[in-house]
C-alpha positions in Angstrom: 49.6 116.6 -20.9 49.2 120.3 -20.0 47.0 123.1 -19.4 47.7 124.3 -22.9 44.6 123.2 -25.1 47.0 121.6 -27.8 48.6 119.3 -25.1 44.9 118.5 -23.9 42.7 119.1 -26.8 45.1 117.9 -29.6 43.4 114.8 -29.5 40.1 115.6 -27.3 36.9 113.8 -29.7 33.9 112.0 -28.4 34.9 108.6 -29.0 37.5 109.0 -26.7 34.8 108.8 -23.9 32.5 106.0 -25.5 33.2 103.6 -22.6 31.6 105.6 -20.2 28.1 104.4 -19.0 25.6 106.8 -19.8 23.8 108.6 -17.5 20.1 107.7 -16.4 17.5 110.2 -18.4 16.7 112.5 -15.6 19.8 113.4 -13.9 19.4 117.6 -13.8 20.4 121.0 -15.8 23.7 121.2 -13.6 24.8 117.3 -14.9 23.9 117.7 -18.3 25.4 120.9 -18.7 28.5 118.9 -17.5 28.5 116.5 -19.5 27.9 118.6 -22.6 30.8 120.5 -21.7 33.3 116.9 -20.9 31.9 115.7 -24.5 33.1 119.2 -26.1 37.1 118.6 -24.2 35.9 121.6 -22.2 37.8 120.1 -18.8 38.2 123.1 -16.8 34.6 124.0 -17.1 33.0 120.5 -16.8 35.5 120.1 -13.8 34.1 123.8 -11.9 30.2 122.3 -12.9 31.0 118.2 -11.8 32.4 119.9 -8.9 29.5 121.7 -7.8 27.1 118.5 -8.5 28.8 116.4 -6.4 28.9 118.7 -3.4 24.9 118.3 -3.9 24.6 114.6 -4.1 24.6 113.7 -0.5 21.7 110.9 0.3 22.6 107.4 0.5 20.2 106.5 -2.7 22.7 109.5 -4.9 26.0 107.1 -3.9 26.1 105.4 -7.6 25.7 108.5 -9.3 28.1 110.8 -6.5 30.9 107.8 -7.7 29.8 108.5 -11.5 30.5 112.1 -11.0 33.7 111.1 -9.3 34.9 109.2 -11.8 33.9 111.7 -14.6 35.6 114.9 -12.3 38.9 113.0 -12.1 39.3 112.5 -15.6 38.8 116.6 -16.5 41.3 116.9 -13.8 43.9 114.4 -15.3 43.3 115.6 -18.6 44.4 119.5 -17.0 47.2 117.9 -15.1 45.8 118.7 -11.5 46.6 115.3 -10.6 46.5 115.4 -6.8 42.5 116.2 -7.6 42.4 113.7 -10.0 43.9 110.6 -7.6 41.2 112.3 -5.0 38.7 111.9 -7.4 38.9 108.9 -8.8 39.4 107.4 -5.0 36.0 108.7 -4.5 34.6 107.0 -7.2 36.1 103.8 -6.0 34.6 104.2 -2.8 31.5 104.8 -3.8 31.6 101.3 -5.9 31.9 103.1 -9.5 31.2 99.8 -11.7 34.2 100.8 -14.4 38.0 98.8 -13.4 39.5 101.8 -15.8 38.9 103.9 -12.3 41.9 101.6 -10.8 44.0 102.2 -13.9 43.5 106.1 -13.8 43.8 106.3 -10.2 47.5 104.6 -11.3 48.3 107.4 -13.8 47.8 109.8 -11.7 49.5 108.5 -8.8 52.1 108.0 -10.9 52.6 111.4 -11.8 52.4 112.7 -8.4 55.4 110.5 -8.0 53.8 108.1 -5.2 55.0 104.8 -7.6 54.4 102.7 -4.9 50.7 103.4 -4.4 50.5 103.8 -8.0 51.6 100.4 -8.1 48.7 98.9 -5.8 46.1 100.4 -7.8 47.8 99.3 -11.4 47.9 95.4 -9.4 44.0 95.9 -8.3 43.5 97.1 -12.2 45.2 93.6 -13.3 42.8 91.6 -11.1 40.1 92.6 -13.3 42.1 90.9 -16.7 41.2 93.7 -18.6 41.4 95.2 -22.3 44.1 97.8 -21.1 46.2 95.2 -19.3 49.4 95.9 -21.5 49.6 99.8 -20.9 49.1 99.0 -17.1 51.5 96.4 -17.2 54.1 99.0 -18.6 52.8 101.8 -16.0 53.9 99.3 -13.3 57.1 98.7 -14.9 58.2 102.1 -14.5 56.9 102.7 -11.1 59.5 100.1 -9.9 62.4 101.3 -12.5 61.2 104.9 -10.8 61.9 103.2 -7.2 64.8 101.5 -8.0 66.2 104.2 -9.1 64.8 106.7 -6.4 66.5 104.1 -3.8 69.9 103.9 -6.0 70.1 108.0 -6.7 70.5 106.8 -10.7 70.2 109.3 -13.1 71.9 110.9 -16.2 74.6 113.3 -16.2 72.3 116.2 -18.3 71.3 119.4 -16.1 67.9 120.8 -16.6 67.4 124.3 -16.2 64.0 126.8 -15.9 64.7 128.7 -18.8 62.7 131.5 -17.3 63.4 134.0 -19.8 60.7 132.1 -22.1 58.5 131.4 -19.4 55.2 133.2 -18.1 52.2 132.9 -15.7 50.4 130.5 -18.1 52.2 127.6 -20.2 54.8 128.1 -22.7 55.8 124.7 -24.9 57.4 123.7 -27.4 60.2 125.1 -28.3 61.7 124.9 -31.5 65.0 126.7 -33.2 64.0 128.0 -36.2 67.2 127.2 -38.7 70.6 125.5 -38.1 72.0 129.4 -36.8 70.1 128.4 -33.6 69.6 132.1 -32.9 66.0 132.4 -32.8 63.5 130.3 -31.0 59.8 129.8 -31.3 57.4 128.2 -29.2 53.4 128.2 -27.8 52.4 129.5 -24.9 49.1 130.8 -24.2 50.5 133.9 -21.8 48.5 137.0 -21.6 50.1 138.5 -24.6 48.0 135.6 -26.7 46.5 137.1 -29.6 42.0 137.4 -29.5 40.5 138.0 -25.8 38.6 134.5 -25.3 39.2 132.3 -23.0 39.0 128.3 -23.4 36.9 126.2 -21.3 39.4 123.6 -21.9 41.7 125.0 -20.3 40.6 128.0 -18.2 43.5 130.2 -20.5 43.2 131.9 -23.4 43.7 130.1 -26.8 47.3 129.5 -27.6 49.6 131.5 -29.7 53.3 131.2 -31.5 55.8 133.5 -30.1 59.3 133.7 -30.7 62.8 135.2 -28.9 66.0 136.1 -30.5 69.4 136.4 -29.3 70.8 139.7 -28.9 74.6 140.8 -30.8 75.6 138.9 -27.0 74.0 135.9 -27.6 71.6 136.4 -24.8 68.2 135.6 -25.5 65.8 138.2 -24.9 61.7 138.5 -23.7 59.5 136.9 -26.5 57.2 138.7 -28.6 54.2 137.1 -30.6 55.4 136.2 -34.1 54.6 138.8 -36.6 52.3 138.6 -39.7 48.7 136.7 -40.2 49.6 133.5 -38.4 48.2 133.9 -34.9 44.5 134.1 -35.0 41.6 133.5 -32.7 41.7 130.1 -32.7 44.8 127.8 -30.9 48.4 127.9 -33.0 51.3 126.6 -31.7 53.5 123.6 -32.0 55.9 124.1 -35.0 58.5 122.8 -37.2 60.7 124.1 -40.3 62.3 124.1 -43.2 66.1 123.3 -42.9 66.2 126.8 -44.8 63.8 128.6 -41.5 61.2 130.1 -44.4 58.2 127.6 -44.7 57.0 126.6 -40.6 54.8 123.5 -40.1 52.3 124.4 -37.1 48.9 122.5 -35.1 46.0 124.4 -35.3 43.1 123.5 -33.8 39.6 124.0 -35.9 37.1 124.8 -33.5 33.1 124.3 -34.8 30.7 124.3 -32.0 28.3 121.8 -34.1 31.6 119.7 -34.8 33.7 117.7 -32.6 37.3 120.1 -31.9 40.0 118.4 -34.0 43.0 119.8 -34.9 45.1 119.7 -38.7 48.7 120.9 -39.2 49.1 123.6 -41.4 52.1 125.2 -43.1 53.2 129.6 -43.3 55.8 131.2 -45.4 58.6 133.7 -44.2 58.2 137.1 -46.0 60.6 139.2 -44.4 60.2 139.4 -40.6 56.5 137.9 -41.4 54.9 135.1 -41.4 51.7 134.2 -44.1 48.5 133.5 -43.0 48.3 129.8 -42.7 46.9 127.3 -44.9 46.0 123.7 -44.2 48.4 121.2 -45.6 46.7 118.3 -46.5 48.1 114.6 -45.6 45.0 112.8 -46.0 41.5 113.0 -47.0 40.2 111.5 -43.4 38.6 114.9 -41.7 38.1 112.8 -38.6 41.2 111.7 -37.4 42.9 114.4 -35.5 47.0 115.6 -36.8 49.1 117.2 -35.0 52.9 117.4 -33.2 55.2 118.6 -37.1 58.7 117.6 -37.5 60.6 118.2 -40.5 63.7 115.8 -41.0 66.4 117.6 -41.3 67.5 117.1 -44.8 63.6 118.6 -45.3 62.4 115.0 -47.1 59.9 113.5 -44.7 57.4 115.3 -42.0 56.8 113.3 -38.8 53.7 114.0 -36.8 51.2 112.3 -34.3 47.6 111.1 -35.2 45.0 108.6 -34.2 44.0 108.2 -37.6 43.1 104.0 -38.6 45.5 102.1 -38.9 47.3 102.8 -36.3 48.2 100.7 -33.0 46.1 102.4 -30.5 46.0 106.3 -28.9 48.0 108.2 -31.2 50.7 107.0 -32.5 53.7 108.8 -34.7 53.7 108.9 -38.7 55.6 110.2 -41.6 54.4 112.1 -44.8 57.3 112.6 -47.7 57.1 115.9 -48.1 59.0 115.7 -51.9 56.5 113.1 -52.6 53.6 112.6 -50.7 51.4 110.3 -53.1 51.6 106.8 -51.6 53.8 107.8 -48.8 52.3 108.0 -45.4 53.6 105.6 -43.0 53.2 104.4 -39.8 56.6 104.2 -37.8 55.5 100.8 -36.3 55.6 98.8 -33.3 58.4 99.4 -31.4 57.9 103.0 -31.6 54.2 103.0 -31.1 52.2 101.6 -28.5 48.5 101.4 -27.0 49.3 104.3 -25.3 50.0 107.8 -26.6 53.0 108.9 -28.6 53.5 112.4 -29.5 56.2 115.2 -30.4 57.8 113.5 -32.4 61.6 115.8 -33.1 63.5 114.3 -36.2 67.6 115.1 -35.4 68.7 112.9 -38.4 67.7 110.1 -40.5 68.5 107.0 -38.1 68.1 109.5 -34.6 64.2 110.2 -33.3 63.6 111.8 -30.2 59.8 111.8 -28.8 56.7 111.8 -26.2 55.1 108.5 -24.8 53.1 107.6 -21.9 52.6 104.5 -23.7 56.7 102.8 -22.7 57.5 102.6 -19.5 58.3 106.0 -17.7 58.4 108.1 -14.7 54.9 109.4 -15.2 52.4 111.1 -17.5 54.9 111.8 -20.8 58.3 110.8 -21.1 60.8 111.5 -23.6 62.3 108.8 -25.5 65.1 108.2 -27.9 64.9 106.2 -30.6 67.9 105.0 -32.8 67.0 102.9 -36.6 69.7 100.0 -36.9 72.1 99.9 -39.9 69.6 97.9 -42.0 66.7 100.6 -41.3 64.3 97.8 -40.1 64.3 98.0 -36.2 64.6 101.1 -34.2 66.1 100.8 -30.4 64.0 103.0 -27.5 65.2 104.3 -24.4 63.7 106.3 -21.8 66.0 109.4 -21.7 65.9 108.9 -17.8 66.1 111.6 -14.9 66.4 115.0 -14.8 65.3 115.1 -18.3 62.0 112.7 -17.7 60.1 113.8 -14.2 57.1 112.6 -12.3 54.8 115.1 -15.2 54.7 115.2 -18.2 57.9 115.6 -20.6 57.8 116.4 -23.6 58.7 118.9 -26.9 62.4 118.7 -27.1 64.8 120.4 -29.5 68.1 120.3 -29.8 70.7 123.2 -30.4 74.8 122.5 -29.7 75.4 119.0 -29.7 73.9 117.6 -26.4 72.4 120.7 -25.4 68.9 122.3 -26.2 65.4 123.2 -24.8 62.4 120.8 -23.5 58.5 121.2 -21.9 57.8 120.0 -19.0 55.3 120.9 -16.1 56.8 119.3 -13.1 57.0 121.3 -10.3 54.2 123.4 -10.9 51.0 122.5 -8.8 48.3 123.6 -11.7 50.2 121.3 -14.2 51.0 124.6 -16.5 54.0 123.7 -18.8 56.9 125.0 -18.6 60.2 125.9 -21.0 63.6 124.0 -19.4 66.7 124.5 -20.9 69.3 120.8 -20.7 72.6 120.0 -21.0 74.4 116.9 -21.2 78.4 118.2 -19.8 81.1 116.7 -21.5 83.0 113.9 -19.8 86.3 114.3 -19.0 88.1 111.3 -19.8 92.0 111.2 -21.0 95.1 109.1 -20.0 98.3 110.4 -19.4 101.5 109.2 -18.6 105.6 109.8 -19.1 107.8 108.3 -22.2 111.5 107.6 -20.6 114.2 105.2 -21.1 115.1 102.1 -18.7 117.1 104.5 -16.6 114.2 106.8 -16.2 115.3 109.5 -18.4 112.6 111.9 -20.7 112.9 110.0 -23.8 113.8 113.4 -26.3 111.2 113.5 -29.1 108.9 110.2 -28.6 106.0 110.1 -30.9 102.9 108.7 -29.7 100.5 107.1 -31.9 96.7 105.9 -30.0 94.2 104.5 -32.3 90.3 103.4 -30.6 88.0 100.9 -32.5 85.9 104.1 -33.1 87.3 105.0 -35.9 89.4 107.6 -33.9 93.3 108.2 -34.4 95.6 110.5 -32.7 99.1 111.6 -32.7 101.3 113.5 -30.0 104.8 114.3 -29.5 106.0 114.0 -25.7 106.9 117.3 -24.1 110.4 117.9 -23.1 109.7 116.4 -19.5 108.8 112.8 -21.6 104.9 113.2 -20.5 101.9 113.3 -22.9 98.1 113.4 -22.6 95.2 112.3 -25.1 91.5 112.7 -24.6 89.4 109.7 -24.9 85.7 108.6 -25.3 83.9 105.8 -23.3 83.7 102.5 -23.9 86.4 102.6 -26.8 89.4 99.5 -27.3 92.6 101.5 -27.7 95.8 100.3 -29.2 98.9 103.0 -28.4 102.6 103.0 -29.7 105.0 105.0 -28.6 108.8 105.3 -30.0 112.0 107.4 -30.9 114.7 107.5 -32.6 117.5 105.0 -31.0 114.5 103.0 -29.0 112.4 100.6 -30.0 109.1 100.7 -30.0 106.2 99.3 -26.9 102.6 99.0 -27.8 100.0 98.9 -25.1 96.1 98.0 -25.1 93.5 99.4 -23.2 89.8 99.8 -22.8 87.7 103.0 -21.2 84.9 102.5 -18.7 81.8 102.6 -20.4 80.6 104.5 -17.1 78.7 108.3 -16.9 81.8 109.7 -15.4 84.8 111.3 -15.8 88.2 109.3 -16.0 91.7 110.0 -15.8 94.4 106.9 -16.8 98.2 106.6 -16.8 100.4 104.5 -18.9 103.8 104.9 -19.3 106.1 103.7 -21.9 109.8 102.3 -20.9 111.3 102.5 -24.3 114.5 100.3 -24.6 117.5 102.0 -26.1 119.1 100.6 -28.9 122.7 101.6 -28.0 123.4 100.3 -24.8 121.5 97.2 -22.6 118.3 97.5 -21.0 117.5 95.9 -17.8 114.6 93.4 -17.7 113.2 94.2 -14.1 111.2 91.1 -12.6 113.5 88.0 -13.9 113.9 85.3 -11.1 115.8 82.2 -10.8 116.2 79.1 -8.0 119.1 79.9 -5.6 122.2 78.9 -7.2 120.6 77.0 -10.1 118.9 78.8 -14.0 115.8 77.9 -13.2 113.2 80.9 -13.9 110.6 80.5 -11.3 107.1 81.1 -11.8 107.1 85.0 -11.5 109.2 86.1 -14.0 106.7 84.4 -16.6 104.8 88.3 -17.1 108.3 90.3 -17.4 109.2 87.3 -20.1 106.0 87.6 -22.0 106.6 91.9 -22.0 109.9 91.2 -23.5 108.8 88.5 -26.2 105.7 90.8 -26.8 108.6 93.5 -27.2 109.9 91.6 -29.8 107.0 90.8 -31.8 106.5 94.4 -31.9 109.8 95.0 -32.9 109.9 91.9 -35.4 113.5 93.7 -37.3 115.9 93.4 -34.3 118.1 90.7 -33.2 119.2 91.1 -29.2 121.5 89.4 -27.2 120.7 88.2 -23.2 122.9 88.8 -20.9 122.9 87.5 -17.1 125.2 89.0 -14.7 126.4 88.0 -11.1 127.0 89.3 -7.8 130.8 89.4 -6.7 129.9 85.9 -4.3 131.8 82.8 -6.0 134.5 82.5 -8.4 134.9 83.5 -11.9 134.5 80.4 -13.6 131.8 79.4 -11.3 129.8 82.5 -12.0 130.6 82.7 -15.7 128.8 79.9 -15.9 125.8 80.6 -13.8 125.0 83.3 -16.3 125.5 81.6 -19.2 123.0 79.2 -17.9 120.3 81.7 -16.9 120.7 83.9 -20.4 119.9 80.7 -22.0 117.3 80.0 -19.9 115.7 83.0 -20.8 116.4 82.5 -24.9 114.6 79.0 -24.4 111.5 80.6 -22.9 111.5 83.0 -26.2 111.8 80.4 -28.3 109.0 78.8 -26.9 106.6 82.1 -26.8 107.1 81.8 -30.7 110.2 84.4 -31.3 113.1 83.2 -34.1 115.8 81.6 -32.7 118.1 83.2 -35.0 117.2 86.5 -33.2 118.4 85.8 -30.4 122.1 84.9 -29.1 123.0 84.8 -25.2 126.2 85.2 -22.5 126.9 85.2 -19.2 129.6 87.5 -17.7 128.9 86.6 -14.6 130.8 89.6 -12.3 132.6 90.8 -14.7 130.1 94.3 -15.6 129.4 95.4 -12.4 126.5 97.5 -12.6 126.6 101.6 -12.8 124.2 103.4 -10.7 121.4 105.1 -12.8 118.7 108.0 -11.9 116.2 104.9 -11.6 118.8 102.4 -9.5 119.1 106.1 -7.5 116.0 106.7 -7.0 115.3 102.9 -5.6 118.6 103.3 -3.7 119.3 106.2 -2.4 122.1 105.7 -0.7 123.9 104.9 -3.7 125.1 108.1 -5.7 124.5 108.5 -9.5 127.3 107.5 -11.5 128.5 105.3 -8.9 130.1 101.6 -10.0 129.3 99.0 -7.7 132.6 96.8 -7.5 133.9 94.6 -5.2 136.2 97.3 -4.4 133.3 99.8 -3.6 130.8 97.3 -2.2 133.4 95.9 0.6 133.7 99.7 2.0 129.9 99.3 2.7 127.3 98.5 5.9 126.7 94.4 5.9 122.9 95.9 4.8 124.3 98.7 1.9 126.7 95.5 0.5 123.5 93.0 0.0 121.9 95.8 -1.7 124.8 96.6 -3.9 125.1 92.7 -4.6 121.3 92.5 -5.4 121.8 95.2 -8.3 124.4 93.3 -9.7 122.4 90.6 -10.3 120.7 91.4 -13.1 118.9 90.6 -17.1 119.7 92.4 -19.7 119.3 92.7 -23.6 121.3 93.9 -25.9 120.4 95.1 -29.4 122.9 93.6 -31.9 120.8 94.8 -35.5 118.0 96.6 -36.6 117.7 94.8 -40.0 116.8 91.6 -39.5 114.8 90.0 -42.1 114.7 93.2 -44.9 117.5 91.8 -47.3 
């Protein structure tokens, strides 16, 4: 809540304080006067008068009555946000044995807010002993005071960065803040500064009645000092709290009707542009209930349905949030239901699109006093999700207003960090994340393949296309959380799929991948092949470099290869002619097992007859071995014993061969 009267008073009637037990008939002028004033929502009065009765009740016969005072002082000073004097007070009350459990739960709000979750905690527990009506709002307070110390003790909180947008800010509160049209260059809100329109002040709240002001951006796009809105809509009496038409000309607002032989309500009224000026306002009717209090306007933004908070019947307890179509209203007012509404309060509600509702609970669990919630309506419009929008948005105060301008960017109200609980204008961002993968296209001997296209498609619905960069290397920019699927290829090469998924994690990312594309003009070495000394026997950890190269395959499904195994110089001709053949068809079998044609595939073994010629990759591996450099027996005896089982070892090698590109299309 706040020190504004439409944050305290928007929902201030007498019924709201018919579980208190009434006061014996002689109790003094001072106490009544009190009381008078508590029953009217006049907190910051009755506060200053329950303050001064207390100090005067000092006998040990005035102990029930100082703890009734207690009690009643702590609630004027939750209700104006002064919560360090309202945990005080209603510890005094408990002391002096006031009869009411609510005193536990209250002394739990309020400890909440002040952030001390784990004292807040004990008095929600001691609240629970009692069994009592209000057991489910307690339960939830408890549940976030631990989520609040769990995350306290694990640093959690969101990646958005909340400002003081002090330009909009004064002495008093300012709230609210709303953008008038989709130009997002002028912004109203309520405050009830000094510039407020009328000289009273409230005894709700000890400042003078709240007014609309708004604050344009300059030819810059710097905001600049607000001014009160021009025209007949400020009066007297508290305005503030508005809403409009996707086209900026008709505004929604709260006012609150003030009749000192009535209890203060307050109705949602509606003002037309003219100009620079706005109309006087006139009341716009949802119902014929003059009771039930209405308040908090949204417009959606396609301008069909207004949103807005009441306590009205029917509802499921505090205030909860409703909609009005504003095309056709007859037969139309609805409550949003249970799993937006609670027992508690929920308030402000902002409309961003049909499915998307953003608004103010203490009612779900939360950090204290309001929190802001998001709520998102599933695909068959019957259940909507609820989060807590978590820290820095949501504090230990209340949270509340929000408004949204460039994507996640926008303005909220909040009063934390202000001792006399006065609310506050923040400005909040949510940075974008940095997440992309990179990587390098080249060829099996580690050139820049020239022109490679690559293609990477996410299960978002997301497709893009680049073209490698002279050096072979690329980079795309990703979302969270997304299954990729990315190709790359050229002309001569066939193409390589790879599969991916993104952290789903708050934080930026950087990934590499890089694409080997097989040429094919000339054989391609399949690194990671292994066999039994002497024998064709694959052993165990070739199996992933096999399943690449039938996965290869399957992705290339209109080639035909041929597998060939090579030698080192040790043994004879015949001898190692026939070791290759051996291995080449060892590797065929595997494919033919993974599921690849047989009629795709042909092998051979040359055995030492292709000695191998040194490439930029074999270089870089082997540096003692020039580029361009054939390694045959001739060479390789001129080596060191060391340089010659080297050479040997790169001899001994897979490859494939591509033989056609047509298989299977005539």
């Amino acid at each position: 809540m706040t020190h504004s009267r439409f944050k305290l008073l928007i929902f201030t009637i007498i019924p709201a304080l018919a579980g208190l037990i009434a006061l014996q008939a002689c109790r003094g002028a001072k106490l009544s006067v009190a009381d008078q004033q508590l029953d009217r929502g006049e907190f910051f009065d009755a506060a200053n008068t329950y303050r001064k009765v207390y100090n005067k009740l000092r006998s040990k016969e005035e102990r029930p009555l100082r703890g009734e005072v207690a009690y009643k002082m702590g609630t004027c000073y939750r209700r104006l946000n002064m919560f360090a004097r309202a945990s005080a007070a209603y510890q005094n009350a408990i002391r002096y044995e006031y009869p009411d459990s609510m005193a536990y739960y209250y002394l739990g709000r309020s400890l909440q807010a002040e952030g001390k979750y784990a004292a807040a905690i004990t008095a929600y527990d001691q609240y629970l002993d009692f069994k009592p009506k209000n057991e489910a709002l307690a339960l939830e307070g408890k549940r976030g005071c631990e989520k609040a110390l769990r995350d306290r003790e694990n640093g959690t909180q969101t990646r958005y960065i909340v400002k003081e947008a002090k330009i909009f800010n004064s002495r008093r509160a300012d709230f609210a803040p709303m953008y008038q049209d989709k130009e997002l260059n002028v912004l109203y809100f309520t405050s009830s500064n000094e510039k407020a329109a009328g000289t009273l002040k409230s005894g709700i709240t000890g400042m003078k009645n709240s007014d609309v002001f708004v604050s344009r951006k300059n030819e810059r796009g710097e905001w600049q000092r607000p001014e009160l809105v021009e025209g007949e809509l400020n009066t007297e009496m508290d305005e503030g709290i508005t809403a409009f038409t996707p086209d900026g000309q008709t505004m929604y607002y709260t006012k609150a009707r003030r009749d000192p032989a009535a209890n203060t309500t307050v109705e949602i009224y509606t003002s037309h542009r003219s100009d620079a000026s706005w109309g006087a306002g006139q009341k716009y009717e949802i119902t014929a209930d003059t009771l039930s209090a209405v308040g908090h306007p949204s417009v959606s933004p396609d301008g069909r349905y207004l949103y807005f908070s009441s306590d009205m019947p029917g509802g499921y307890g505090g205030k909860d949030i409703w909609r009005v179509n504003l095309q056709d209203k007859v037969g139309s007012l609805e409550n949003l239901g249970p799993q937006i509404n609670t027992s508690g309060d929920e308030m402000f509600p902002y409309s961003r699109a049909d499915t998307l509702l953003y608004f103010a609970s203490d009612g779900h669990p939360g950090f204290g006093g309001l929190d802001i919630f998001k709520a998102h309506l599933n695909a068959t419009g019957d259940r909507w999700s609820v989060e807590n929008m978590g820290k820095p948005v949501n504090s230990q105060g209340d949270d509340f207003g929000i408004t949204f301008g460039e994507g996640e960017s926008g303005f909220l109200s909040s009063n934390r960090a202000d001792a006399r609980g006065y609310d506050h204008i923040y400005s909040f961002t949510l940075p974008e994340l940095n997440i992309s993968i990179s990587g390098w296209v080249v060829d099996h001997d580690d050139e820049p393949v020239p022109n490679a296209v690559i293609r990477i498609v996410g299960d978002d619905g997301s497709n893009q296309k680049e073209v490698a960069r002279d050096d072979g290397s690329f980079r795309f920019k990703l979302s969270r959380g997304v299954k990729y699927v990315m190709m790359a290829g050229a002309r001569g090469y066939l193409n390589q799929k790879q599969e991916f998924v993104s952290d789903d994690a708050e934080e930026d990312a950087e990934y590499g991948v890089d694409f080997v594309l097989s040429s094919i003009s000339k054989p391609n070495v399949v690194e990671n092949i292994f066999y039994d000394f002497d024998k064709a026997t694959l052993r165990p950890e070739s199996k992933s470099a096999l399943d690449e190269l039938a996965e290869m395959l399957r992705d290339n499904p209109n080639i035909t290869i041929e597998m060939g195994s090579h030698t080192d110089r040790m043994g004879t001709d015949a001898y190692n002619e026939d070791l290759s053949n051996r291995r080449a068809k060892s590797v065929v079998d595997y494919l033919i097992a993974a599921g690849i044609q047989q009629d795709r595939l042909t092998y051979a073994g040359y055995g030492e007859s292709r000695p191998k010629t040194v490439t930029k990759r074999v270089n870089k591996e082997y540096p003692q071995f020039p580029e361009g450099t054939v390694l045959t027996e001739e060479f390789i005896l001129t080596l060191s014993p060391e340089d010659q089982e080297a050479a040997d070892q790169i001899n001994r090698r897979t490859e494939f061969l591509v033989k056609a590109i047509d298989y299977g299309l005539y």
